[in-house]
C-alpha positions as CSV (number, residue, x, y, z in Angstrom):
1,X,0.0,0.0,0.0
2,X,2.8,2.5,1.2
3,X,4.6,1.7,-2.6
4,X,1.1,2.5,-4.4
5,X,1.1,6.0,-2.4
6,X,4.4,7.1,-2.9
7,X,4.0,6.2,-6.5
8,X,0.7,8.1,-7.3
9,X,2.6,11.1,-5.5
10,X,-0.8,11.8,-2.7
11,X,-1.1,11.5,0.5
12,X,-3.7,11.6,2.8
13,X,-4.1,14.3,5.6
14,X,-3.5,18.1,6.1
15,X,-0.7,20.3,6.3
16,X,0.4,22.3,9.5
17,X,-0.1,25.4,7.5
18,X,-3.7,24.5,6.7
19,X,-4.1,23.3,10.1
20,X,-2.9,26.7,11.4
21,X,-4.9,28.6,9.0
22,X,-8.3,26.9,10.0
23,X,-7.2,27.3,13.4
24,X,-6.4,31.0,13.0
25,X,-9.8,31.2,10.9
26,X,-12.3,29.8,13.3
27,X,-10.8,31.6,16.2
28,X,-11.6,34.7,14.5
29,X,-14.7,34.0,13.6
30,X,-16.1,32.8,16.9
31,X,-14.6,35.8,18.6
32,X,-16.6,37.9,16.3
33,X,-19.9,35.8,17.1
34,X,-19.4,35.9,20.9
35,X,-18.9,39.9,21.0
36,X,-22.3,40.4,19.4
37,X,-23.8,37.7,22.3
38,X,-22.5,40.4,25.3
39,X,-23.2,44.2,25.6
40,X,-20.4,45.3,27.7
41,X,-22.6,47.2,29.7
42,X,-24.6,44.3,30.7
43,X,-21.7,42.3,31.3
44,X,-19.9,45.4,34.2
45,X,-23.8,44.9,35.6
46,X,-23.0,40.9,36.0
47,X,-19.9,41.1,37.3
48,X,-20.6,43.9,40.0
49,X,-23.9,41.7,41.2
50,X,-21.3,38.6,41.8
51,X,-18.9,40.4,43.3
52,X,-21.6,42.5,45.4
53,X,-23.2,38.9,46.4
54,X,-19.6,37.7,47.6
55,X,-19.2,40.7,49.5
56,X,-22.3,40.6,51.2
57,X,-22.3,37.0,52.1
58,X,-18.8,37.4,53.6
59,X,-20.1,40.4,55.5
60,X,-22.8,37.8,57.2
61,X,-20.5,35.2,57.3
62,X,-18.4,37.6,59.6
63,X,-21.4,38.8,61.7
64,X,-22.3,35.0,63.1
65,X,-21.2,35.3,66.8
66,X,-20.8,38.8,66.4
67,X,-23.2,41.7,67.4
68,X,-23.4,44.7,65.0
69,X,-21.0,44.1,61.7
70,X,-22.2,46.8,59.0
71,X,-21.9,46.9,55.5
72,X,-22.1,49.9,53.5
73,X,-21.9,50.6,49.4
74,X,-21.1,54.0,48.7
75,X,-20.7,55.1,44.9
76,X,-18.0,58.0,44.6
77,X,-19.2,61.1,43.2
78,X,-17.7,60.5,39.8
79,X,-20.0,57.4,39.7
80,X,-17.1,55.1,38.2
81,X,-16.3,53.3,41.3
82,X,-18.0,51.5,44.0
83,X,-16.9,51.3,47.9
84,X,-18.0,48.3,49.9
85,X,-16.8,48.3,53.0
86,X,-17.8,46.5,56.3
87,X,-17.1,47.2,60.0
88,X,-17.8,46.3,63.4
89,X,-17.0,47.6,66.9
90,X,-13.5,46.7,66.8
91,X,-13.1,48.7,63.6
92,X,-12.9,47.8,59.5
93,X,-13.3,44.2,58.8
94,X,-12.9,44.6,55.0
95,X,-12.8,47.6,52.2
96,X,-13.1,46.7,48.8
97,X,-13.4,49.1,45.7
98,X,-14.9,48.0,42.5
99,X,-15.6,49.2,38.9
100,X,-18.6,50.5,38.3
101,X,-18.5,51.9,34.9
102,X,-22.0,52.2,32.5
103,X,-23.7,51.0,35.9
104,X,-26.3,52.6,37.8
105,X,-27.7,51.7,41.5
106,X,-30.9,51.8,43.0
107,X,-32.6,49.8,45.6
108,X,-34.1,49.5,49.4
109,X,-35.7,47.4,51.8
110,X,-39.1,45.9,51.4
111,X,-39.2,47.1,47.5
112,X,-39.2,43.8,45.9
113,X,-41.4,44.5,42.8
114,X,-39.4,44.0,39.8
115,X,-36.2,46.7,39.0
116,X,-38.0,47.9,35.8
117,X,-40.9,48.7,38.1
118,X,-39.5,50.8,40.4
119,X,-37.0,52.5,37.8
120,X,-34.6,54.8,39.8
121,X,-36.5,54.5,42.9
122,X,-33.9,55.2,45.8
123,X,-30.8,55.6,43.7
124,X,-27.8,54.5,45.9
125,X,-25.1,58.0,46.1
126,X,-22.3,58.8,47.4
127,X,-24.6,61.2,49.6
128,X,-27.2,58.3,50.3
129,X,-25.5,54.6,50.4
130,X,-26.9,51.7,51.1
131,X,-26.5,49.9,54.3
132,X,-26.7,46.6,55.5
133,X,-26.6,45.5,59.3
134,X,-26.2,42.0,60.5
135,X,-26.8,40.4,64.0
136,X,-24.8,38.0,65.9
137,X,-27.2,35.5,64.2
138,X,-26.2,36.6,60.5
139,X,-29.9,38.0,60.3
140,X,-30.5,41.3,58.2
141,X,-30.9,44.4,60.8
142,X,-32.1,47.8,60.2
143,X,-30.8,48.3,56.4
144,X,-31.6,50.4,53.8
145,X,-30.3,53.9,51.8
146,X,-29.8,56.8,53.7
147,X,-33.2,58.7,55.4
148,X,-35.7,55.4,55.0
149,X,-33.7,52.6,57.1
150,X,-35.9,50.2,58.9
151,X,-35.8,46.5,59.7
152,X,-36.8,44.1,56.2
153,X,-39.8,42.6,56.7
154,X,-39.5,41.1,53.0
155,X,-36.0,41.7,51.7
156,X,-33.5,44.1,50.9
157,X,-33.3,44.6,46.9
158,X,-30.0,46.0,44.7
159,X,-30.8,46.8,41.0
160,X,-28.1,46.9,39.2
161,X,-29.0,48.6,35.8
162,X,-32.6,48.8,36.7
163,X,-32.4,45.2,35.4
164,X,-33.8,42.1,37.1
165,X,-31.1,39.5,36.2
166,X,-28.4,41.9,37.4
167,X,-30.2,42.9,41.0
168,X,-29.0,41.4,44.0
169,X,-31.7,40.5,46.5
170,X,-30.9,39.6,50.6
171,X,-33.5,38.1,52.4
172,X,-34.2,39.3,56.5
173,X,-32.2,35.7,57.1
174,X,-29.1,37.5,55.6
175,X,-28.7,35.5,52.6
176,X,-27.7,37.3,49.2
177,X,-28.4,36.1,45.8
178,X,-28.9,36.7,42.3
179,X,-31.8,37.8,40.3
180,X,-35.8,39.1,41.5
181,X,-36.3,38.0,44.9
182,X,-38.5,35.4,45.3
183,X,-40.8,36.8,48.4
């Protein structure tokens, strides 16, 4: 078999330079289709709702044998970055600044219709942030933006974008998740 090959002069198979090429080609070309899948907007929105989750849920986690840890999330004025920090009596537990850039924040306790409902109701400023108390029990305390605090009787809701897949929603037993709250 090898001596009817090498005398008709083909061979089976590709080239590395053809394998390259396709390569090359399809990389290209799926980097083109996954751009137009994700608005870079909506993407900073998903990525500040994780990261906002993990900081809440860490903030709870600390508060479990604890009496009065705090979280707060303060936009600067420039509206381009995010402050989260959390305290307690003995001082800052944790400070962590994030990116918040084509994002907007609104949200409060006990407002748990959908974001696109309550479109810019209680927008979260540097001048009114948004703050979240914990008990010893990692319950949610008094919480809420700046001037209508009170204790959740439903839930304390984040939109992120004034969208409902990027809000953040913490139930009164301190738990943080993803997406409409489900009260």
């Amino acid at each position: 078999m090898d001596k009817l090959r090498k005398a008709s002069g083909s061979f089976n198979g590709f080239t590395i330079i053809e394998l390259v090429i396709v390569v090359l080609i399809v990389g290209i070309l799926s980097a083109l289709a996954f751009s137009r899948f994700f608005d870079g907007q909506q993407l900073n929105g998903i990525i500040l709702r994780d990261q906002f989750i993990s900081a809440i849920r860490s903030a709870q986690k600390n508060s479990l044998g604890r009496a009065g840890v705090v979280t707060t999330i303060t936009p600067n004025g420039g509206a381009t970055e995010v402050t989260i920090t959390t305290i307690d009596g003995g001082g800052t537990i944790q400070s962590i600044v994030l990116s918040m850039e084509s994002v907007s924040l609104s949200g409060d306790i006990n407002d748990t219709d959908s974001c696109s409902a309550t479109t810019g109701a209680n927008a979260i400023t540097n001048s009114n942030p948004l703050t979240l108390s914990f008990n010893e029990l990692g319950d949610l305390g008094v919480s809420g933006v700046t001037g209508s605090t009170g204790t959740p009787a439903s839930a304390l809701r984040i939109c992120i974008n004034d969208i409902v897949n990027e809000s953040v929603c913490v139930s009164p037993s301190g738990f943080a998740y993803g997406g409409d709250c489900d009260v």
